[in-house]
ZAMARGU-4260 file (C-alpha; in steps of 0.2 Angstrom, whole numbers, plus 5000, padded with zeros to 4 digits):
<rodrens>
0) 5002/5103/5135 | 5007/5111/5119 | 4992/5118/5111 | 4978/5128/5116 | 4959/5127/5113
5) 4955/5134/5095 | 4941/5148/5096 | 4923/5144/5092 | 4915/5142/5078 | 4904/5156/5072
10) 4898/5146/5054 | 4889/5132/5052 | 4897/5118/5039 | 4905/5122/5025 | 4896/5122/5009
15) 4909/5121/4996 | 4904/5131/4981 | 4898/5129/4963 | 4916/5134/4957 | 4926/5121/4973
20) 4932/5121/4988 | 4941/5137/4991 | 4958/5127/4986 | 4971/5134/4993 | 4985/5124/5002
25) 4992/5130/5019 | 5003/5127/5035 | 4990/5128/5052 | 4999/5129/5068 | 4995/5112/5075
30) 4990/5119/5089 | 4976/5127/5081 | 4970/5110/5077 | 4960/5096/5085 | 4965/5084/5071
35) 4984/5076/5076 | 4983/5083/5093 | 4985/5063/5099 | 5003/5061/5092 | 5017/5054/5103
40) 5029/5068/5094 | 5018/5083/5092 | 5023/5094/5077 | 5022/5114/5073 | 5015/5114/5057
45) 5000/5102/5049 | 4998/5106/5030 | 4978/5109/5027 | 4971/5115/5013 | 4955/5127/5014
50) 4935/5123/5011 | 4931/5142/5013 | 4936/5159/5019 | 4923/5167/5030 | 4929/5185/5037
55) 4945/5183/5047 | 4941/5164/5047 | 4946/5149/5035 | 4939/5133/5036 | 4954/5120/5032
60) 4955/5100/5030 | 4971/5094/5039 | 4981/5085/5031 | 4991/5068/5037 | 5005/5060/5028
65) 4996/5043/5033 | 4986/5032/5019 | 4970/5031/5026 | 4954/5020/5014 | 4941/5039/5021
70) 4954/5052/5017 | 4958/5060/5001 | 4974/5057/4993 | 4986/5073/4985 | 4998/5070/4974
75) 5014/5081/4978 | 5012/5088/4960 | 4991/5092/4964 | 5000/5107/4973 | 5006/5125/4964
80) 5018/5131/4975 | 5022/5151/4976 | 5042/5149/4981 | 5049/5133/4979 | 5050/5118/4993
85) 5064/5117/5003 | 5062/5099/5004 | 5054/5087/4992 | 5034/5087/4992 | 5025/5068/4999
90) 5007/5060/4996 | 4996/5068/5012 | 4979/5064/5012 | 4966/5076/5019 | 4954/5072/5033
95) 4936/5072/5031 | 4932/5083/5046 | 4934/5102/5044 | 4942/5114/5057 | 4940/5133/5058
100) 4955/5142/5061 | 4957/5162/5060 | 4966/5168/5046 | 4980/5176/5050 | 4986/5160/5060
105) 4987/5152/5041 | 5004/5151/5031 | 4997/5152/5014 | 5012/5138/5002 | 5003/5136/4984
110) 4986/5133/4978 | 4978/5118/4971 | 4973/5117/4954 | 4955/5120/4949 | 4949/5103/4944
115) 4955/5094/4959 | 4947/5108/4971 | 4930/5102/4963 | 4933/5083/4966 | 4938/5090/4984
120) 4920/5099/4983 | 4911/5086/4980 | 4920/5072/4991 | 4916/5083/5008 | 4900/5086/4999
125) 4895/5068/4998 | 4906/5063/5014 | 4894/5075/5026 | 4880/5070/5016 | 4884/5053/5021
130) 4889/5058/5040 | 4870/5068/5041 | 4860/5061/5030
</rodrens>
C-alpha cells in the first residue's frame, strides 16, 4: 500500500503547556499518519498543526477538511502563513487524537495565533480528560 508504519512512540500524551499547544501549523506526509489512511483517494500531504516538540519528535493533530460535531474548527484566517498560499486557504478541523511524527518529516506553512493555540490547549486538555477520566 502507500504508506508505511509510523515509528513508535517514545512520550507519553501530550500535556499542552501553560502558555498552548505548541501552535504551529504544518504539512505531515500522510504516510506518516494513521489518521486519513482509510480514504478511497489517498493524498500526499495532511495539514496538522503541532501539540508539542519533544527532541526530533513533534506531536501534531491532523487535520481534515470535513465538519465533524468532535473536531476543532480553523478558520483560514486562524493561520499566519510564512510565504503566501498558492491556493486559497478552507475551514479544516483538527482531529482529537494526537500522532507522533519525527521532525524533519514536517513542512513547517505558518503558525497559529497565540489565543487560538490556548483554546486548542484546553480543548485536547478536556477532550483526554474526558477519553481517560
Amino acid at each position: 500500500m502507500f504508506r508505511r508504519k509510523p515509528p513508535a512512540s517514545p512520550m507519553p500524551a501530550p500535556v499542552p503547556s501553560a502558555d498552548g499547544a505548541h501552535g504551529f501549523h504544518y504539512l505531515a506526509r500522510q504516510s506518516d499518519l494513521h489518521f486519513g489512511q482509510n480514504r478511497r483517494t489517498p493524498v500526499t500531504w495532511r495539514p496538522s498543526v503541532s501539540l508539542a516538540r519533544r527532541g526530533a519528535f513533534t506531536v501534531v493533530l491532523p487535520a481534515t477538511r470535513r465538519a465533524h460535531p468532535d473536531f476543532f474548527h480553523l478558520k483560514p484566517d486562524d493561520l499566519f502563513l510564512k510565504t503566501p498560499a498558492k491556493e486559497p486557504l478552507t475551514d479544516s478541523y483538527l482531529c482529537p487524537i494526537y500522532e507522533t511524527v519525527p521532525h524533519q518529516r514536517l513542512i513547517e506553512r505558518g503558525v497559529l495565533r497565540h489565543g487560538l493555540r490556548l483554546d486548542i490547549a484546553a480543548w485536547v486538555t478536556r477532550r483526554w480528560g474526558e477519553a481517560h477520566g
